[in-house]
C-alpha positions in Angstrom: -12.7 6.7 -16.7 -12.2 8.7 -13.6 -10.6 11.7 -14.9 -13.1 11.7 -17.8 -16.1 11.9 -14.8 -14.2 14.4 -13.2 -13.7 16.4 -16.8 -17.2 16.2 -17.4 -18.2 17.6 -14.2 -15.5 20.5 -14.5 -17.5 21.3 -17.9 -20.8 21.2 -16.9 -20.3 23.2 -13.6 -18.5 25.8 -15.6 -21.5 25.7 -18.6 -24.0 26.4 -15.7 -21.9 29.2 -13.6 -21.9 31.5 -17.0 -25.5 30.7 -18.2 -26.2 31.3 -14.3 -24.5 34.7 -14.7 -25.3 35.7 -18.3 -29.2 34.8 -17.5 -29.5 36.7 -14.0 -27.5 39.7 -14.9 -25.9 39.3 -11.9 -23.4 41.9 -10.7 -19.5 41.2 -11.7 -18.9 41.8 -7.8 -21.2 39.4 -6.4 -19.9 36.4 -9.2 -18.3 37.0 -12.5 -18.7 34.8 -14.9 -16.3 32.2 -16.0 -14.2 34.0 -18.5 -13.6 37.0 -16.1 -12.2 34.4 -13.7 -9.8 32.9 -17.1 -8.5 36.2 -17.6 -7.4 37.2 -14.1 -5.8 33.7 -14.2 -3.9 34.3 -16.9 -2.7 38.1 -15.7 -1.6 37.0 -12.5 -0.4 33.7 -13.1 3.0 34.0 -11.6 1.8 35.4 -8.4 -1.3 32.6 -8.2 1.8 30.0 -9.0 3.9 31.4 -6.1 1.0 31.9 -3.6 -0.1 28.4 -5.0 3.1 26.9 -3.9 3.5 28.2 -0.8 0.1 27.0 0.3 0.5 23.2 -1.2 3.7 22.9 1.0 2.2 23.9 3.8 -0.8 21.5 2.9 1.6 18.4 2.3 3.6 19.6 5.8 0.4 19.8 7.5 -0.7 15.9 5.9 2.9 14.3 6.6 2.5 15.8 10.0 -0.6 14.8 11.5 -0.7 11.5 9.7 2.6 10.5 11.2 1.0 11.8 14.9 -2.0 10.4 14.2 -0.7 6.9 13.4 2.3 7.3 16.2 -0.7 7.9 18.7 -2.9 5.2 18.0 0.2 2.7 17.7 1.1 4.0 21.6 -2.5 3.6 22.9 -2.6 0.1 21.1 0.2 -0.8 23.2 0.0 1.0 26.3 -3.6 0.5 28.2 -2.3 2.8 31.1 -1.0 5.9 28.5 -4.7 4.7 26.4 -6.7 5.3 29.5 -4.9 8.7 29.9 -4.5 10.0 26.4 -8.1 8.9 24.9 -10.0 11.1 26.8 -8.3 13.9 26.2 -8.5 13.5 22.1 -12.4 13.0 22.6 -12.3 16.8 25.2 -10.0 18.7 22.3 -12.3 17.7 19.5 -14.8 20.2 21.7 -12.8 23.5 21.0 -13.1 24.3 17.8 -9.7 24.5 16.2 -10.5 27.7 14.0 -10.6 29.2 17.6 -7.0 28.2 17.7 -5.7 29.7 14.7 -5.1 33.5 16.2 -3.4 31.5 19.0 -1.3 29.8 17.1 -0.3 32.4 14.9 0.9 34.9 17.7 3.1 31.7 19.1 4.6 30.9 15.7 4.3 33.6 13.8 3.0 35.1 10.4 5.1 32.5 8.4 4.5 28.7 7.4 4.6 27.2 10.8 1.2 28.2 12.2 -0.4 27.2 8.6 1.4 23.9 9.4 0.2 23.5 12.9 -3.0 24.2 11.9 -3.7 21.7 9.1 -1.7 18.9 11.3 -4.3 19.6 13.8 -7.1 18.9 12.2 -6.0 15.7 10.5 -4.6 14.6 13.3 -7.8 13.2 15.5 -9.5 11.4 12.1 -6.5 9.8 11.7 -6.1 8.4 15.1 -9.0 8.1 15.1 -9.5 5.4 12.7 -6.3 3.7 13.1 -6.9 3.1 16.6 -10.4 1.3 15.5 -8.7 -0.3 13.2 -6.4 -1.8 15.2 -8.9 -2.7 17.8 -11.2 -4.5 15.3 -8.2 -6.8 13.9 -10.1 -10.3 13.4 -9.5 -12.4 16.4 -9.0 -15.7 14.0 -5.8 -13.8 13.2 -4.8 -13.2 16.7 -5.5 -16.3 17.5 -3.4 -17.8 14.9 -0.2 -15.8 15.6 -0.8 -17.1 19.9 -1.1 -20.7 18.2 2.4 -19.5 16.6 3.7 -18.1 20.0 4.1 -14.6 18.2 5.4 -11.8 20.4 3.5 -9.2 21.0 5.6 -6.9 18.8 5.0 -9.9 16.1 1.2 -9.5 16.4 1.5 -5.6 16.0 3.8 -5.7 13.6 2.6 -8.4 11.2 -1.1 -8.9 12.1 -2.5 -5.8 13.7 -1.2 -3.0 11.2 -2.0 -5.1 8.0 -5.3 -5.4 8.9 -6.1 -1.8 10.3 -5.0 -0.6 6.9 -8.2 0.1 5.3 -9.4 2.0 8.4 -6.4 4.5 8.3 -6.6 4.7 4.4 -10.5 6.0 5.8 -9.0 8.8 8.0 -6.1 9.4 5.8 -8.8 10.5 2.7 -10.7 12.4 5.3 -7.2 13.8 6.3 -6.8 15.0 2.6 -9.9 16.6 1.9 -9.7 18.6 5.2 -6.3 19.3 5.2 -6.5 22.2 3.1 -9.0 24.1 5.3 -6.6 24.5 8.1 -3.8 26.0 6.0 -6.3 28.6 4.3 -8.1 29.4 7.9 -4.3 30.1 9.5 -3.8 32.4 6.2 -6.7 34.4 6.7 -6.0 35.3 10.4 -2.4 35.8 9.5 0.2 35.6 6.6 2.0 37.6 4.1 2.0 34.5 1.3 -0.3 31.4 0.0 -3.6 31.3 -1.5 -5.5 32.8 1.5 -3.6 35.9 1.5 -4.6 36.3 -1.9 -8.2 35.9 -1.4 -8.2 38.3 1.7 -6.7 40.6 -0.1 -8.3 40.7 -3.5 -11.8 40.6 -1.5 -10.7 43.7 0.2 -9.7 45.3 -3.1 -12.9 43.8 -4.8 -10.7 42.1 -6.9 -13.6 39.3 -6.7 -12.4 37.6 -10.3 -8.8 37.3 -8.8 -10.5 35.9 -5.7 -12.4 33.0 -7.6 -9.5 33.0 -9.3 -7.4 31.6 -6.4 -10.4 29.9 -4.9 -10.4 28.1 -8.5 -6.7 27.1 -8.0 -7.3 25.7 -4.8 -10.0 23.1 -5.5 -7.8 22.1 -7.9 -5.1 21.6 -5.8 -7.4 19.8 -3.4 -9.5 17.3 -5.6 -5.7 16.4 -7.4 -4.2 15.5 -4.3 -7.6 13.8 -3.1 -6.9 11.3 -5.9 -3.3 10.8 -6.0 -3.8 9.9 -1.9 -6.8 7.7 -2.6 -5.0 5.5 -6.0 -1.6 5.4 -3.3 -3.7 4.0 -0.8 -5.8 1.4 -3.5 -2.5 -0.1 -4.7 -0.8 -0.1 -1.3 -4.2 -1.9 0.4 -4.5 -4.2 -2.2 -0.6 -5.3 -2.0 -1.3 -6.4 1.4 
């Protein structure tokens, strides 16, 4: 039923972007219409696939990344009041510089190739995810934790068995923000610097008024990005409802 929504949505957005352009006349540089868009698709299909590629590993990089921070963090300041007391305040003073400022930074420290578009999507999933596990551990019902002292659980019992569990549905939160923004920070780092992904082509085809092959990539993208939006958010269904 899902899929069919999202189908349905696909079909009527793309209904109203050509009656939208064959109504208003509009210029072929300012928005082609749909079929325009097909056709550049189809002639530069194996450079969108490669560009494509390079872009969704540095997506899934950039997720496996800053989750795995993200999480580590929260997990360390759960544990450790004195590091907590030190650490939180910084997260909450790095959120105030805008991490697209970073992105020239970061490309003249690790270069043109994947590993700035890495850095930068692990960035910015990084603080929702901490974020929200560290609330979630916080917030763990205190009939639990009082259960597991009746039990003399250690405190690596508690975390382990009580605390995590039920902080679950609060990282799943951050993780599905994580997703949907975890694509911006790989296509920011490619527009300030790369030779390869999806960016790159969109720089370059907007330079070269190539705006079909433009949408065209831009097209692939959201793809990519509502796909792995759902594949992360029915994972994190069946692996919340198993515990």
């Amino acid at each position: 039923m899902k899929l069919f929504r999202i189908f349905t949505i696909a079909i009527a957005f793309l209904v109203a972007w050509h009656l939208f352009t064959l109504l208003t006349g509009i210029e072929f540089f300012i928005l082609p219409p749909p079929a325009h868009v097909g056709t550049a698709l189809i002639n530069h299909s194996y450079d969108l696939a490669g560009h494509a590629l390079t872009t969704f590993i540095e997506i899934m990089l950039g997720l496996i990344f800053g989750t795995g921070l993200g999480a580590l963090c929260a997990l360390v300041m759960m544990v450790f009041q004195s590091v907590r007391l030190w650490l939180l305040p910084v997260l909450v003073i790095s959120q105030a510089v805008p991490v697209f400022a970073l992105a020239p930074i970061l490309v003249i420290w690790l270069g043109y190739g994947m590993a700035s578009k890495i850095a930068m999507a692990t960035l910015i999933i990084f603080f929702p995810v901490t974020a929200t596990m560290f609330d979630g551990l916080r917030q763990t019902k205190q009939g639990f934790l009082d259960l597991a002292n009746s039990m003399n659980a250690s405190r690596s019992a508690i975390l382990i068995h009580v605390r995590i569990p039920s902080a679950l549905p609060s990282f799943a939160s951050g993780l599905r923000v994580a997703t949907a923004v975890a694509p911006i920070g790989a296509i920011v780092g490619e527009w300030v610097g790369s030779s390869e992904g999806l960016g790159f082509i969109m720089l370059h085809a907007n330079a070269r008024l190539q705006i079909d092959l433009m949408f065209a990539a831009l097209l692939i993208l959201a793809i990519m990005a509502v796909t792995l939006y759902f594949t992360i958010d029915q994972l994190l269904q069946k692996v919340i409802i198993q515990h």
